[in-house]
C-alpha positions in Angstrom: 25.5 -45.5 -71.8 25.8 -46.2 -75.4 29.2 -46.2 -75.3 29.2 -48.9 -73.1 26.3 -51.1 -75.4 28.6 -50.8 -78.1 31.3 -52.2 -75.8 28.7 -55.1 -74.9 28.3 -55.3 -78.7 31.6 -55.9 -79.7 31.7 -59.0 -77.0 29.7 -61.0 -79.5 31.3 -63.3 -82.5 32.5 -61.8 -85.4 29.7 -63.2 -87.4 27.2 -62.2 -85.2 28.1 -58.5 -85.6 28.6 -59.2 -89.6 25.2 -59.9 -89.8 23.7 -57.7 -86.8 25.7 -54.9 -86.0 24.0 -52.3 -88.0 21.0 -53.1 -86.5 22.5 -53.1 -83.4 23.6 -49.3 -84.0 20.2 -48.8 -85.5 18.6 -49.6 -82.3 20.5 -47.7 -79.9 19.9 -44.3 -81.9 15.9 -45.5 -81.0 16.2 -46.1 -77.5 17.6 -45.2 -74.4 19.3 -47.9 -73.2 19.7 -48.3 -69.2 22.5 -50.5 -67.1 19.7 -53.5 -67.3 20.3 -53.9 -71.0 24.0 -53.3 -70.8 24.3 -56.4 -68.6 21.8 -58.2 -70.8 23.6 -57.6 -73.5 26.9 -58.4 -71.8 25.5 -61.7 -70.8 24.0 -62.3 -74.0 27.7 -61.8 -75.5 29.2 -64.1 -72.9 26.6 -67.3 -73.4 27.4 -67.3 -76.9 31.0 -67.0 -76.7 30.9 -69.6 -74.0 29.2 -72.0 -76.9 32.8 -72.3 -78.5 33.9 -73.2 -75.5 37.7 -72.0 -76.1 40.1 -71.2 -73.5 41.9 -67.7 -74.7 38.3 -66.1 -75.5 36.7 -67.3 -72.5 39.2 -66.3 -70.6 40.0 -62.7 -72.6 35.7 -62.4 -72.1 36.2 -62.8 -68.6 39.8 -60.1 -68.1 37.4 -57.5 -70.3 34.0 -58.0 -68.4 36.1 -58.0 -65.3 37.7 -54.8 -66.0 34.8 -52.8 -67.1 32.4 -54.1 -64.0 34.9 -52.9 -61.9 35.8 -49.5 -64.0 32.2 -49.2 -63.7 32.2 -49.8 -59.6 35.1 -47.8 -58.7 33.6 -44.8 -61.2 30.5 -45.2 -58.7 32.0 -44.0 -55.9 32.7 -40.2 -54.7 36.6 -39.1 -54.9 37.7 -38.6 -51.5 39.7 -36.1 -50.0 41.2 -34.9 -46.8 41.9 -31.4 -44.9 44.9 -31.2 -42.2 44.8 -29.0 -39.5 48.2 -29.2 -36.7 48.1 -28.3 -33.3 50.1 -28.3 -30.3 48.6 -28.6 -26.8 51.3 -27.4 -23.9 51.1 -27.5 -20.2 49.7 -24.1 -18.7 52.5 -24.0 -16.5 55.3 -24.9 -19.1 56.4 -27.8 -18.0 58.1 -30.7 -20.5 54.5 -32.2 -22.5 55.3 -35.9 -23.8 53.0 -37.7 -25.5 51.3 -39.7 -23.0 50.1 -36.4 -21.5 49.2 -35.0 -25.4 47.3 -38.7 -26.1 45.5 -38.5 -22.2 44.3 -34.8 -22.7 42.9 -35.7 -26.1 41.1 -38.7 -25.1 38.9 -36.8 -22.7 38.0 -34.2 -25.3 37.4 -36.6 -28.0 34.3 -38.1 -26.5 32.4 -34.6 -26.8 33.8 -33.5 -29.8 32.8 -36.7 -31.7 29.8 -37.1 -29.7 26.4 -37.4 -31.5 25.0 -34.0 -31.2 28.2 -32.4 -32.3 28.6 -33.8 -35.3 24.8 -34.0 -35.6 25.3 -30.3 -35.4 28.2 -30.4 -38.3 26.6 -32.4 -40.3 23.0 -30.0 -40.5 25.4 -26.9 -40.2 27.5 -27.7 -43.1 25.1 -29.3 -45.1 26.8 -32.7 -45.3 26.2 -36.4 -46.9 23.5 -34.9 -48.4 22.9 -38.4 -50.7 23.6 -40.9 -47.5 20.6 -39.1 -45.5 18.0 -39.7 -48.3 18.8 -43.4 -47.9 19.9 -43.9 -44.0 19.2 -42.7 -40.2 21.3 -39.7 -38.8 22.5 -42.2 -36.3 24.2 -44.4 -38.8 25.5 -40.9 -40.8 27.1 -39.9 -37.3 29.1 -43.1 -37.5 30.0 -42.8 -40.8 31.2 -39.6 -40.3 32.9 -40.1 -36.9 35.5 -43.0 -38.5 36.3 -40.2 -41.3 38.0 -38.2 -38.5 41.1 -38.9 -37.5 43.1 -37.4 -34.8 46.8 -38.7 -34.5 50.1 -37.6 -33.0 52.4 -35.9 -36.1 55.0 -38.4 -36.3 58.9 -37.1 -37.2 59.4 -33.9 -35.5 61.2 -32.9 -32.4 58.0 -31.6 -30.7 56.0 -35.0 -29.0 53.1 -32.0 -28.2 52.3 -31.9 -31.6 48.9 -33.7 -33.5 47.1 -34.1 -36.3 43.2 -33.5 -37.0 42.1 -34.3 -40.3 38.7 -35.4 -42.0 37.7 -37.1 -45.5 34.7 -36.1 -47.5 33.8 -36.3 -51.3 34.3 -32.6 -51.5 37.7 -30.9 -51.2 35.8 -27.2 -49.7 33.5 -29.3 -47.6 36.2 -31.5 -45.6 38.3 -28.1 -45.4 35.1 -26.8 -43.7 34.8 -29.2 -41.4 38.2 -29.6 -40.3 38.5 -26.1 -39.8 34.9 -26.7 -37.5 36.2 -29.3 -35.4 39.6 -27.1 -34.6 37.6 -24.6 -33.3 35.2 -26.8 -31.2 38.6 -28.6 -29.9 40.1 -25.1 -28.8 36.6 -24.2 -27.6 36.4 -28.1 -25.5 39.4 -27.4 -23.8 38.8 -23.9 -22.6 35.5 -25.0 -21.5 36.9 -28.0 -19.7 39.4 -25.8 -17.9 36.7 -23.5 -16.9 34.4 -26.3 -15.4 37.2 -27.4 -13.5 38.6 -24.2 -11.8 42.2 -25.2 -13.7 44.8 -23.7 -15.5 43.9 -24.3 -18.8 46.3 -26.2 -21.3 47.0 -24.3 -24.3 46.3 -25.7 -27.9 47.3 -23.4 -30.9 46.8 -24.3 -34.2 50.3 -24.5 -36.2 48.7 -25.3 -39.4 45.3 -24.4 -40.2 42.7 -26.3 -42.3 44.2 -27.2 -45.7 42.2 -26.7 -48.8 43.3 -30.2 -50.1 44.1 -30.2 -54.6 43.9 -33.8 -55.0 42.0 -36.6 -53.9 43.4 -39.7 -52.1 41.0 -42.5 -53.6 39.5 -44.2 -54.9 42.7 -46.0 -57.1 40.3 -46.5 -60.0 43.5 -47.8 -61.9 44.2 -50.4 -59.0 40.2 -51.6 -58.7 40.4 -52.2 -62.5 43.8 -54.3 -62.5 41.8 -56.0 -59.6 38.6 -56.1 -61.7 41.1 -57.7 -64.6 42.6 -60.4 -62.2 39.1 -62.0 -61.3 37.8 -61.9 -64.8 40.5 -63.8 -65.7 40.4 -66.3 -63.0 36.6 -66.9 -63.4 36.9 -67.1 -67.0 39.5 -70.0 -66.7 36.9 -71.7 -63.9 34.4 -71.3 -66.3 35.7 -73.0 -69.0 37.2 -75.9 -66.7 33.5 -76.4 -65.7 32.1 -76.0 -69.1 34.7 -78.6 -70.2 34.0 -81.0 -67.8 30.1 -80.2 -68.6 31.0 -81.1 -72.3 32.7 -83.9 -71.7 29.5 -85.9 -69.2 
């Protein structure tokens, strides 16, 4: 954090930090300085830079504070990353599968596998969103979790039997885990299914099992801050424009 005072610091005139800056440095070896007096101090940097009222500095004040607001945003949230498992689901009796068959016999197995008191069930057992259940109801964790599962044919191969399952977490082992969970209830669903019903069974294999993935997917830090650098900008030219036009009343 006192890296990021010192940034605030150097916001300020030249002549402020002539004449304060030691004091400045003095002060943050005496305290412990919080995100409430980095955005004081920011602010306090920006009102008196705003006094000269010129264009390049309001603007370059406005690129910089956008860039490190949203450095600091995009450093707040949890990389992401996502386990694959492939499998194939064939008829029992061998017959040609397309994928209007693969997409029908998926839909009715979803709607248990997804359901609340299954992933209720993966969510206690693997010890998941640990920091969102402090803070919010299991119901609205369920959700969460249930649009961080996808399940979608594998596109490009000669096989139209052949899908995806795959789940994002903030923690490479844990979506692994999971993914390798839900494959198992999935295999487990159909059997089941079948039994209930007196019917051959189709049969799902797994051709890939549960990746452990290496690398995340987001967030695109370096994106967020370009973004971050784009509205700074922007708002720094309205906010001269305005404080022009204030000037000149």
């Amino acid at each position: 954090m006192k890296r990021w005072m010192r940034v605030a610091a150097a916001l300020y005139p030249r002549e402020w930090r002539r004449r304060y800056g030691a004091e400045f440095d003095a002060l943050l070896e005496d305290i412990g300085p919080g995100w409430r007096d980095f955005w004081d101090a920011a602010r306090g940097a920006l009102e008196m830079q705003m006094q000269m009222w010129s264009l390049p500095k309001v603007t370059a004040i406005g690129g910089l504070a956008g860039i490190i607001l949203a450095t600091v945003g995009a450093f707040q949230v949890h990389d992401r990353y996502v386990s694959y498992a492939v499998l194939r689901v064939s008829r029992p009796d061998g017959a040609e599968t397309d994928s209007r068959f693969v997409a029908e016999r998926l839909g009715s197995l979803q709607e248990d596998l997804l359901n609340r008191r299954s992933l209720s069930e993966i969510i206690q057992n693997q010890n998941l969103y640990r920091g969102e259940l402090k803070n919010l109801p299991l119901e609205d964790v369920v959700l969460s979790m249930n649009r961080d599962i996808q399940i979608t044919p594998v596109r490009g191969t000669p096989e139209s039997n052949v899908f995806q399952l795959a789940f994002q977490y903030s923690d490479p082992a844990g979506a692994q885990a999971v993914t390798r969970d839900l494959t198992s209830r999935l295999i487990w669903l159909n059997l089941s299914s079948a039994e209930t019903s007196k019917a051959p069974a189709e049969r799902m294999e797994v051709l890939d099992p549960a990746n452990l993935p290496q690398r995340p997917i987001g967030p695109n830090r370096l994106a967020i801050a370009g973004m971050g650098l784009i509205v700074g900008l922007a708002l720094g030219v309205a906010v001269w424009g305005v404080g022009r036009r204030v000037r000149a009343s």
